[in-house]
C-alpha positions, 0 to 999 in steps of 0.5 A, spaced: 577 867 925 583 866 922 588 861 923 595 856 921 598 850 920 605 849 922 608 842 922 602 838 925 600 844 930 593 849 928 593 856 931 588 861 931 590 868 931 586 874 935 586 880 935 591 885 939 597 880 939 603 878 935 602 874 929 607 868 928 613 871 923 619 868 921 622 869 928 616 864 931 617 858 926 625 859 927 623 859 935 619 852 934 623 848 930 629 851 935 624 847 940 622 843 937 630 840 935 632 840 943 625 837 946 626 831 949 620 827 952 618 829 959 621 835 959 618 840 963 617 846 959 615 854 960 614 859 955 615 866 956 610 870 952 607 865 948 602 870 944 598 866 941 600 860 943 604 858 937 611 856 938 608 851 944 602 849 939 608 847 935 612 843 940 606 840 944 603 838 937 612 834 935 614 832 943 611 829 948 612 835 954 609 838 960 608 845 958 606 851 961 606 858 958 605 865 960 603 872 958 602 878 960 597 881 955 590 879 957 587 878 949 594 873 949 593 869 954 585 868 951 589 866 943 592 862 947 588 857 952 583 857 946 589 854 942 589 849 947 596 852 952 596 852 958 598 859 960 598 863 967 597 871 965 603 874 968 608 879 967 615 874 965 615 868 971 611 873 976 605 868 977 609 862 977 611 859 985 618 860 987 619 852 987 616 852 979 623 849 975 623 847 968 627 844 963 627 848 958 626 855 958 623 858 951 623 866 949 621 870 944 621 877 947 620 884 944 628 885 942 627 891 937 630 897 939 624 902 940 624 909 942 619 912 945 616 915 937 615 909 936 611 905 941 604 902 939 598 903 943 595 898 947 597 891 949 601 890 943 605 894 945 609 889 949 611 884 943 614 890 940 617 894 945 624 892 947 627 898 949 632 903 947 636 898 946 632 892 945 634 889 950 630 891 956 624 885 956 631 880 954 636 884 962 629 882 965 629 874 962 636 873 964 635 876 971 631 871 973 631 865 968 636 861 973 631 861 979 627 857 974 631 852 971 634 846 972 640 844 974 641 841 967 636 845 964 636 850 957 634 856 954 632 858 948 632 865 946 631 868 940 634 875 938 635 879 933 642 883 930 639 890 931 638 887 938 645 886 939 647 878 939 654 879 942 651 883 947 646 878 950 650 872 948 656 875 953 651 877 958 648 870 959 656 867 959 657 872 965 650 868 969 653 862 968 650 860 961 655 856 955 652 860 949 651 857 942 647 860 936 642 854 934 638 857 929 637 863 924 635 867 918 636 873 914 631 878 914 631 885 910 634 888 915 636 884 920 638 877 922 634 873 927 638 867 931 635 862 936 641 863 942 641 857 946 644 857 953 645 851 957 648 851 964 655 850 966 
């Protein structure tokens, strides 16, 4: 089995799920950058567990994750994460409130030529736009935060930085851009928003 070693954190990659990249480690140290002890985390579609593995290795939290994809949600508890099987906040009861909510979704836009075959799919697929797993987030992410609480966000350019960043303005979030990197063909931003 293969696995990495990150800033005191070892995970364990499987089969059928996003391996870490540069937008995971960005989101990381975004994390852990803003984690405060006892902080009440949730990870929206932690993959391998991987940026919460970081976080929980660096920062005394409490934290949960969730995932949709079956073969994730396994990575991810064999790395030691809490994680309840779900699509977004769908598992999660209604008084469920956190203080910072972590996301690294599927932000490429992606016709329908350009879809990949299985579970896979859902960490890649982000809609025509790119913005289709990131509208569904910031519909529901404020019915889970505290009234202090965060969020961190990652996107990409070609997912449209201005678009999500006045989006989240419009429900009531204060928007800065708190980590990034260049990529070939793209550049990577952790958005941070934080309740007025």
């Amino acid at each position: 089995m293969v696995e990495i070693k990150y800033k005191g954190a070892c995970v364990k990659l499987a089969d059928e799920v996003y391996d870490p990249a540069e937008d995971s480690y960005l989101l990381a140290d975004a994390a852990i950058s803003y984690a405060r002890d006892g902080m009440r985390v949730l990870e929206i579609g932690t993959g391998t567990g991987f940026v919460s593995s970081v976080l929980l290795a660096n920062a005394n939290v409490e934290l949960t994750a969730t995932d949709i994809n079956p073969h994730a949600a396994r990575c991810a508890k064999s790395n030691s994460i809490e994680v309840i099987r779900t699509d977004m906040f769908n598992g999660l009861k209604v008084e469920s409130c956190f203080d910072m909510i972590i996301f690294n979704p599927p932000y490429l836009p992606t016709s329908d030529d350009e879809k990949v075959p299985g579970w896979l799919n859902y960490a890649f697929d982000g809609g025509r736009d790119g913005r289709m797993a990131v509208e569904r987030f910031l519909d529901h992410v404020c019915g889970h935060l505290a009234p202090s609480g965060m969020i961190l966000l990652l996107v990409s350019s070609l997912t449209g930085i201005e678009d999500v960043s006045s989006r989240m303005g419009a429900i009531g979030f204060d928007v800065e851009i708190v980590g990034g990197e260049k990529c070939s063909f793209e550049e990577l931003v952790v958005l941070m928003g934080k309740r007025r």
